[in-house]
C-alpha positions as CSV (number, residue, x, y, z in Angstrom):
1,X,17.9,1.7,26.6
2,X,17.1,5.3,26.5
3,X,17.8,7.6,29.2
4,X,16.0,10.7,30.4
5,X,18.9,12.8,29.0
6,X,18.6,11.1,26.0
7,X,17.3,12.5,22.3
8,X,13.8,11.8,22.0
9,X,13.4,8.9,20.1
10,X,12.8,8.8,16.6
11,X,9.5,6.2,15.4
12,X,8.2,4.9,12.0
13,X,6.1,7.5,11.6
14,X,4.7,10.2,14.0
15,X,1.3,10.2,13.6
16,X,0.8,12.7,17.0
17,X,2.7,15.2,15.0
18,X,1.3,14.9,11.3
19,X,-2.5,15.5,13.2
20,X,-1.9,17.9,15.0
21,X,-2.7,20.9,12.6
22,X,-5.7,19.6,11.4
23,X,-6.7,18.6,14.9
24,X,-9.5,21.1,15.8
25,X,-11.1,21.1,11.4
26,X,-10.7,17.3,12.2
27,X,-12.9,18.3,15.7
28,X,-15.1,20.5,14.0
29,X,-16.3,18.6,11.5
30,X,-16.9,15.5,13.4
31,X,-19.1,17.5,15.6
32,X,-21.4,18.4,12.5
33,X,-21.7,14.7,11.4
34,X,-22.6,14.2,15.2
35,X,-25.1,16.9,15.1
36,X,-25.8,15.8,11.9
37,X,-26.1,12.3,12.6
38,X,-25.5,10.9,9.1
39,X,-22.5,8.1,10.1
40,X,-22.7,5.8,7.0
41,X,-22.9,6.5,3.3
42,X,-22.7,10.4,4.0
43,X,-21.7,13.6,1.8
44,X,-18.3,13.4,3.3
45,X,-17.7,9.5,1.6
46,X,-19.6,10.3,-1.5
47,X,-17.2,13.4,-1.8
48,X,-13.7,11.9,-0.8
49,X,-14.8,9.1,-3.9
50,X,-14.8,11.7,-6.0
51,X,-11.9,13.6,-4.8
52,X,-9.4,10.6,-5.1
53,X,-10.8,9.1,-8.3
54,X,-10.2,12.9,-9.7
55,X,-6.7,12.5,-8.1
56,X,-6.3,9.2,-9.7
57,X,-7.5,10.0,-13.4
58,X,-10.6,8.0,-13.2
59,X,-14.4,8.1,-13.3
60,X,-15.4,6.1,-10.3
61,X,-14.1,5.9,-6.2
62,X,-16.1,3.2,-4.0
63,X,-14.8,3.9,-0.2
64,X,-15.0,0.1,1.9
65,X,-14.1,-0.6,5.1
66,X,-10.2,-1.7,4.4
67,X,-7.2,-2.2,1.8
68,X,-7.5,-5.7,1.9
69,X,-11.9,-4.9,1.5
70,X,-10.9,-3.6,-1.7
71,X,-9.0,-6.1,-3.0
72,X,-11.6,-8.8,-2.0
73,X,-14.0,-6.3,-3.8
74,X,-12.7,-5.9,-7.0
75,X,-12.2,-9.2,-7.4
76,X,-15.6,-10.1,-6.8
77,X,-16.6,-7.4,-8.7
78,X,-14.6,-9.2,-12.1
79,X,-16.5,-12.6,-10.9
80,X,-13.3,-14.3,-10.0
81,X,-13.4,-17.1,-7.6
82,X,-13.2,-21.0,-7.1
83,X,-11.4,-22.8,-9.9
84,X,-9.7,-19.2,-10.7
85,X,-5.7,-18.4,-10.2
86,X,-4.5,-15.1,-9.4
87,X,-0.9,-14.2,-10.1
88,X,0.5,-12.1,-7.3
89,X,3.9,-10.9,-5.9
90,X,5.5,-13.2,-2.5
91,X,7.0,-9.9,-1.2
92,X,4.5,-8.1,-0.1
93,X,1.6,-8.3,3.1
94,X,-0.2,-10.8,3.0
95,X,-3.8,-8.7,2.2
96,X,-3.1,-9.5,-1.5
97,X,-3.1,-13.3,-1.3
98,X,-5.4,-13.5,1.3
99,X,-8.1,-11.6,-0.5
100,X,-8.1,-14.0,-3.2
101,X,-8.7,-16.8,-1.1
102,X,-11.5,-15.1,0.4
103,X,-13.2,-15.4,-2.4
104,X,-12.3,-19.1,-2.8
105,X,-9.3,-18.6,-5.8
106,X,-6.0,-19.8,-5.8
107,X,-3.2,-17.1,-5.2
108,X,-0.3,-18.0,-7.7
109,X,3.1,-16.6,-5.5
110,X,6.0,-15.3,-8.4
111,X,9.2,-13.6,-7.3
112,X,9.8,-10.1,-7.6
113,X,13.4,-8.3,-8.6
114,X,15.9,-7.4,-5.9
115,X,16.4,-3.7,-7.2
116,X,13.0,-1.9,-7.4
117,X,11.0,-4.6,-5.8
118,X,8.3,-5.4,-8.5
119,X,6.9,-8.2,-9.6
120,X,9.4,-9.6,-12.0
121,X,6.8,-10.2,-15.5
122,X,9.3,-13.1,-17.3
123,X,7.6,-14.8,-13.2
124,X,4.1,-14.1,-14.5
125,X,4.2,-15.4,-18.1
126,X,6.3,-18.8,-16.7
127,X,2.9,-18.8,-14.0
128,X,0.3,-18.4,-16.9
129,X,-1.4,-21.1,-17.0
130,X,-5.2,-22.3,-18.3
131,X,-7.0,-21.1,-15.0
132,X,-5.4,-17.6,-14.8
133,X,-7.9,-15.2,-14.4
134,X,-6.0,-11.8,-13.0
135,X,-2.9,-10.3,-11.9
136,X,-2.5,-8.1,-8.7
137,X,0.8,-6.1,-9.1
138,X,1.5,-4.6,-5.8
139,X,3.6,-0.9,-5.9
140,X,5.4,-1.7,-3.3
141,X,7.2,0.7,-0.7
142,X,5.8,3.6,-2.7
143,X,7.2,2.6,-6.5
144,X,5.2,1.1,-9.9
145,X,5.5,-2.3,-10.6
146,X,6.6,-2.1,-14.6
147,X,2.8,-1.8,-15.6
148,X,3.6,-1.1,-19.5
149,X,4.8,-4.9,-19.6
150,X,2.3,-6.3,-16.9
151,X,-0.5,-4.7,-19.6
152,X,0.5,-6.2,-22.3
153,X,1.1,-9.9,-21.0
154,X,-2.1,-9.5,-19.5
155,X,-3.9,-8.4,-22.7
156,X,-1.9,-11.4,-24.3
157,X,-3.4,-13.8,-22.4
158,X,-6.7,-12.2,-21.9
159,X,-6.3,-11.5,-18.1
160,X,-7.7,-8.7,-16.0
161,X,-5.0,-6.6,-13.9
162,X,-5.7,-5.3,-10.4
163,X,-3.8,-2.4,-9.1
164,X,-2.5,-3.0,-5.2
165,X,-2.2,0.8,-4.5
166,X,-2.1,0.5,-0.4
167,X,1.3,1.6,-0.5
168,X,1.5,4.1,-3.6
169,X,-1.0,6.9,-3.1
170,X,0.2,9.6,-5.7
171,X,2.8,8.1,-7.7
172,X,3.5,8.4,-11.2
173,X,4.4,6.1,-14.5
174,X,5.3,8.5,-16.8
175,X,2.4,11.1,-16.5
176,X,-0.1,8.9,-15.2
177,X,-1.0,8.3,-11.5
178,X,-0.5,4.8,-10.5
179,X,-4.1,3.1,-10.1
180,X,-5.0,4.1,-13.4
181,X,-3.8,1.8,-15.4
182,X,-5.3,-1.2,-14.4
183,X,-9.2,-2.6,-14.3
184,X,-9.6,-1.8,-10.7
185,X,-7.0,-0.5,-8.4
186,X,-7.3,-0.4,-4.6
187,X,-6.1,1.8,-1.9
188,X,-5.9,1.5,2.2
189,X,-6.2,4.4,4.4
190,X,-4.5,2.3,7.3
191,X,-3.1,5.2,9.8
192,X,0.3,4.3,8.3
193,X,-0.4,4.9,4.9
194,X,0.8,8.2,2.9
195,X,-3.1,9.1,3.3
196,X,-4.0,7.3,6.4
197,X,-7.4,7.9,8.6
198,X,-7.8,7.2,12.3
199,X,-8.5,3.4,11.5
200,X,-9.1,1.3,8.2
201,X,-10.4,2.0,5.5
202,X,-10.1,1.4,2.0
203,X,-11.1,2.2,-2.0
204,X,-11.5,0.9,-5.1
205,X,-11.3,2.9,-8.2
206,X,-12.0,2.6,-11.7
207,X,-13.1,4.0,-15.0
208,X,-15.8,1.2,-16.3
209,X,-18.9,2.5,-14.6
210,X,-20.4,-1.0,-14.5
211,X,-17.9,-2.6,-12.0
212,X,-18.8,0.9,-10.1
213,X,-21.7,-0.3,-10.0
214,X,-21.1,-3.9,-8.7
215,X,-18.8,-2.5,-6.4
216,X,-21.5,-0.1,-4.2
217,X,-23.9,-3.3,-4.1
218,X,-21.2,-5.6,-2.9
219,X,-20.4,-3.3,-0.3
220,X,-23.3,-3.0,1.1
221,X,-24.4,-6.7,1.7
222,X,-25.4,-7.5,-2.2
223,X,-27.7,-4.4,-2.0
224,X,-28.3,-2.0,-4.6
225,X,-32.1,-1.3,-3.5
226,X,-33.0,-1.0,0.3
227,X,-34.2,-4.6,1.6
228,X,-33.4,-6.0,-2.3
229,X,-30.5,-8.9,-2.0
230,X,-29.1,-9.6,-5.4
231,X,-26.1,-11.2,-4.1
232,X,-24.3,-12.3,-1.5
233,X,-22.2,-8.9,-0.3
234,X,-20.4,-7.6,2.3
235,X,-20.5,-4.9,5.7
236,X,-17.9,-3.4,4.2
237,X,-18.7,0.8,4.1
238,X,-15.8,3.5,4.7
239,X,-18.1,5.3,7.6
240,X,-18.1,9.6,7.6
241,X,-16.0,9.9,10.4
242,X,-13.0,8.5,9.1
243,X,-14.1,9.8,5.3
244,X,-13.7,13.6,7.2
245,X,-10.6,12.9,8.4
246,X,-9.1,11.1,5.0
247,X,-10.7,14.8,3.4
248,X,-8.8,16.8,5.8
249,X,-5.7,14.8,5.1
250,X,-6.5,14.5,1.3
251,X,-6.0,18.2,1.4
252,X,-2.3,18.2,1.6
253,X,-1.6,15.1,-0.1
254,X,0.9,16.8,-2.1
255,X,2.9,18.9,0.6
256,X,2.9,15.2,2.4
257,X,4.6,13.5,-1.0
258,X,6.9,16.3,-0.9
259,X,7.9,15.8,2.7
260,X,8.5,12.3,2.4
261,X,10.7,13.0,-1.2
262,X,12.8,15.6,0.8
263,X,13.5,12.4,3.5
264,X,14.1,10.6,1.1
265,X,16.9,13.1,-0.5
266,X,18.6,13.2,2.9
267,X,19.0,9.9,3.4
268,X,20.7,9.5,0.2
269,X,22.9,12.1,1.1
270,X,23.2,10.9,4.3
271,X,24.4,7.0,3.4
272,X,25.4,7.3,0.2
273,X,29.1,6.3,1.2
274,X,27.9,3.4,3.2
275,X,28.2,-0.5,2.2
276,X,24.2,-0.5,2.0
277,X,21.5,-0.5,-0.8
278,X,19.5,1.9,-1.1
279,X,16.4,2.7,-3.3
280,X,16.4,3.4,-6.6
281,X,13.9,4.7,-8.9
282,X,13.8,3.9,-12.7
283,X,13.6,6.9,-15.2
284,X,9.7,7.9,-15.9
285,X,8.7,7.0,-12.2
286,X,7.8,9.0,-9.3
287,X,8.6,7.3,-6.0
288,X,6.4,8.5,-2.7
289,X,8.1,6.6,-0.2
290,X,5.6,5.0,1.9
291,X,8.9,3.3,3.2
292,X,12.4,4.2,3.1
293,X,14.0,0.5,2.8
294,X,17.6,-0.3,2.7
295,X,19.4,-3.5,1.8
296,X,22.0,-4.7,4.6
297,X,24.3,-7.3,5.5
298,X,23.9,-8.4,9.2
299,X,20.5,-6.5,8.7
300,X,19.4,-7.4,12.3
301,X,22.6,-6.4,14.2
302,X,22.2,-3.1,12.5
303,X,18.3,-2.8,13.4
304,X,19.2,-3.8,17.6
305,X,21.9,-1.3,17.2
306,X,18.7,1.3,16.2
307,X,16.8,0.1,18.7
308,X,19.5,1.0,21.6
309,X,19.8,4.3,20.2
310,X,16.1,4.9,20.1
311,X,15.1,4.6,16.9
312,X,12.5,2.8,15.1
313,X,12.8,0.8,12.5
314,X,10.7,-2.6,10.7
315,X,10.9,-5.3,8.5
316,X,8.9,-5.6,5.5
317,X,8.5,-8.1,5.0
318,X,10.5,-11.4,7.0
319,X,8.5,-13.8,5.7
320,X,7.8,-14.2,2.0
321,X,4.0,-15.2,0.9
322,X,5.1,-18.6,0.0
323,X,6.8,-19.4,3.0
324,X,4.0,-18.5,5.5
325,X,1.8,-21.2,7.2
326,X,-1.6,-19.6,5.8
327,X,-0.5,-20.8,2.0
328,X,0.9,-24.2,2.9
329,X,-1.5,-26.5,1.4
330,X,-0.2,-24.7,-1.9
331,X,2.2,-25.9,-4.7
332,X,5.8,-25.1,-3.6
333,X,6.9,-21.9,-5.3
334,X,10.7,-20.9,-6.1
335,X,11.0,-17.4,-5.6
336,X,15.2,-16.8,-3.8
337,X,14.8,-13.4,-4.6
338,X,12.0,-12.4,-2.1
339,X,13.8,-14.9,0.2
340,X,17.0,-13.1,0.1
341,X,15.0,-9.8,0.8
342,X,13.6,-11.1,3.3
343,X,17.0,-11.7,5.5
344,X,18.4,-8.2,4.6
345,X,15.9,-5.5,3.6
346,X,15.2,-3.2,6.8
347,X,12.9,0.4,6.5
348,X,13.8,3.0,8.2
349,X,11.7,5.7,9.8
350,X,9.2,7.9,7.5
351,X,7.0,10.1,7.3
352,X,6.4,13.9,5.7
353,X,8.0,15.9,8.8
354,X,10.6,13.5,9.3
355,X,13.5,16.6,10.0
356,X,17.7,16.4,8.7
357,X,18.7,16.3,11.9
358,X,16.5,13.3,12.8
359,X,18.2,11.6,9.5
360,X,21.7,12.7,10.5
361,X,21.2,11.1,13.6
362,X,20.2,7.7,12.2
363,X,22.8,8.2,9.8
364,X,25.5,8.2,12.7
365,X,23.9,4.9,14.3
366,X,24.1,3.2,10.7
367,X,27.8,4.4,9.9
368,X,29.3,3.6,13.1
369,X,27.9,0.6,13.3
370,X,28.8,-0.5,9.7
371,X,32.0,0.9,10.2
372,X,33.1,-0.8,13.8
């Protein structure tokens, strides 16, 4: 337990701290939409669309209400739904699966590799089968799945390819931003996220202006004329308030990728002599560290001896897709590498200010610990 003499402890991310110089812009220009009283479907959305599908290197943004919104959305948007599979990675949350069984298809759980974390493709040809529809790589802890490959399986076999962005805002294949290489791609703006708001919210963006299209009407309950239901949609709008805040942010999206790289660099520094994986990033790829995960024997002795030190630290993710209750009435799947993750991958604490000293520190913990 921490004593009142003790360092201040270090969390996952320090949200109080990565505010507070935006705080009174953030003030200001909720007290124009206030005096405004525009709340829903406002300049501020309709701008922050544009701005991240710019960011991205697409044509289209369409703000919703969350990550896993998006993901339900841009599948609906492609028509997928009963009597469909969609192919998607076990180690991950479980938003992806679960928005495909919102819209009544059958998530398909393959394995992903134990190095980078990505969906392993030789899984999703051996998962191909007659009623695939899509594939939802997921960039997971801030690093491209292998989308050269995914794309050309998919085109192989006729499938569409959804993008899982939630945790990848501003990396890089090669010299493209990640989200624009599938049909759709979707983003959260959870608080946690590299862009993160003051509560959910989410996008889907892309560069065929007719799922655009089916994407603002599904949004807003079927709707693409006032009082005229085409379909049945969703309540699913990203509101002004939060779309001011996600602009504020927006604005230093690249000072934030460069914080969190610099964390990165000193934790390699830090426990590069230490029996531990750490990440790697393949050539041509741009990593933005949503999370900083190591690899660890005895992974939860290690985490309790964090936790007495104060210092944060999580799991992501200790119980593959496959394995969890939701997705039991599914065919077994075989996927040991995402169940040997599961028992040794641990994230430690990031975010853009995160200082060397506050590494060092953890650093200490981890090597003495390791080393007893």
């Amino acid at each position: 337990m921490v004593s009142p003499a003790d360092p201040a402890p270090i969390p996952m991310v320090d949200l109080r701290q990565h505010y507070a110089p935006l705080k009174e812009a953030m003030l200001a220009g909720i007290g124009a939409i206030l005096e405004g009283a525009s709340f829903i479907l406002g300049e501020h959305g309709r701008a922050l669309e544009a701005e991240i599908a710019a960011f991205i290197g697409v044509r289209h943004g369409v703000g919703c209400a969350s990550g896993t919104d998006a993901l339900m959305l841009a599948l609906r948007a492609l028509d997928i739904g009963p009597g469909d599979e969609v192919i998607v990675p076990t180690f991950t949350f479980i938003a992806t699966a679960e928005a495909v069984r919102y819209v009544g298809a059958t998530p398909v759980f393959v394995d992903v590799d134990d190095r980078y974390y990505r969906i392993q493709p030789e899984a999703v040809a051996a998962a191909i089968t007659p009623r695939t529809r899509a594939i939802i790589p997921v960039h997971l802890y801030g690093l491209g799945a292998d989308m050269p490959v995914l794309l050309e399986l998919a085109a192989a076999h006729g499938l569409e390819v959804i993008e899982d962005c939630a945790q990848s805002l501003g990396a890089t294949l090669g010299e493209r931003k990640l989200g624009s290489f599938g049909r759709l791609a979707c983003f959260s703006f959870f608080p946690s996220k590299n862009l993160g708001g003051a509560g959910d919210g989410g996008m889907v963006v892309t560069d065929d202006a007719e799922l655009a299209r089916r994407l603002r009407g599904l949004r807003n309950h079927g709707s693409w004329q006032t009082y005229q239901h085409e379909v049945l949609g969703y309540n699913s709008r990203l509101d002004e308030i939060q779309a001011l805040i996600l602009r504020e942010l927006f604005a230093h999206i690249d000072d934030y990728t460069r914080g969190r790289q610099r964390a990165a660099g000193y934790y390699g520094e830090a426990l590069a002599d230490l029996d531990l994986r750490l990440p790697e990033v393949p050539a041509g790829q741009n990593h933005v560290y949503h999370q900083y995960t190591i690899q660890v024997r005895d992974r939860d002795a290690l985490r309790a001896a964090l936790q007495a030190a104060g210092i944060a630290s999580a799991i992501y993710y200790p119980i593959p897709g496959h394995r969890q209750q939701a997705f039991a009435d599914l065919a077994p799947a075989s996927c040991p590498v995402a169940e040997r993750l599961s028992t040794t991958v641990l994230s430690l604490p990031m975010f853009p200010e995160l200082q060397p000293e506050q590494v060092e520190r953890i650093a200490t913990v981890i090597r003495a610990h390791l080393q007893a």
